[in-house]
Phi, psi and omega in degrees: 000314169301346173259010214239286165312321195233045193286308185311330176283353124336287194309333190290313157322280186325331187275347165312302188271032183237295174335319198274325186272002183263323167322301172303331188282315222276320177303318201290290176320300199266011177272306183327323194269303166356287205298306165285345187257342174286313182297118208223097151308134187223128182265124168263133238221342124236171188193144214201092173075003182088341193224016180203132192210100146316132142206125191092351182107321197265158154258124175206138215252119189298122172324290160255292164215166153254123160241149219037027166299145202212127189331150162107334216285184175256141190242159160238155193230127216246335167245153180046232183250110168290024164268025194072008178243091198181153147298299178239162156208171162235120182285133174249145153263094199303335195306281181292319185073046184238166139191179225176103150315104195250181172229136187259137178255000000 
């Protein structure tokens, strides 16, 4: 009925909801890519006593323990660098579903 009366204000509703779903496509596409290119898997690459970990190349030292973090697994680094340049960071291990606070040397 209303397009029946109102056809510009018709075309308009529609051209809205048309605006709207490519705005939703567009966000959805570049948070999806973001999203993936911020999160950096890092494999430790040693592991030493529960308390000592290569990863990257870098040595960083268990606040307290990871205990049984084990060579091969995936770390995520959820604070700071994993290029060692920090005092601390904090590790999710994807392996385990943990995470452990370390100090970078």
């Amino acid at each position: 009925m209303i397009e029946k009366l109102f056809p510009a204000i018709a075309a308009l509703f529609a051209m809205k909801k048309l605006l709207l779903l490519a705005f939703l496509f567009l966000c959805t596409f570049f948070q999806m890519g973001y999203s993936s290119a911020r999160v950096q898997e890092y494999v430790i690459e040693v592991a030493h006593k529960d308390e000592l970990f290569i990863i990257n190349g870098e040595k960083f030292q268990a606040q307290t323990y990871c205990l049984g973090w084990d060579e091969g697994e995936s770390v995520i680094f959820l604070e700071e660098s994993p290029f060692g340049a920090c005092a601390s960071a904090v590790l999710y291990n994807v392996d385990r579903k943990e995470v452990c606070e370390v100090w970078c040397e």
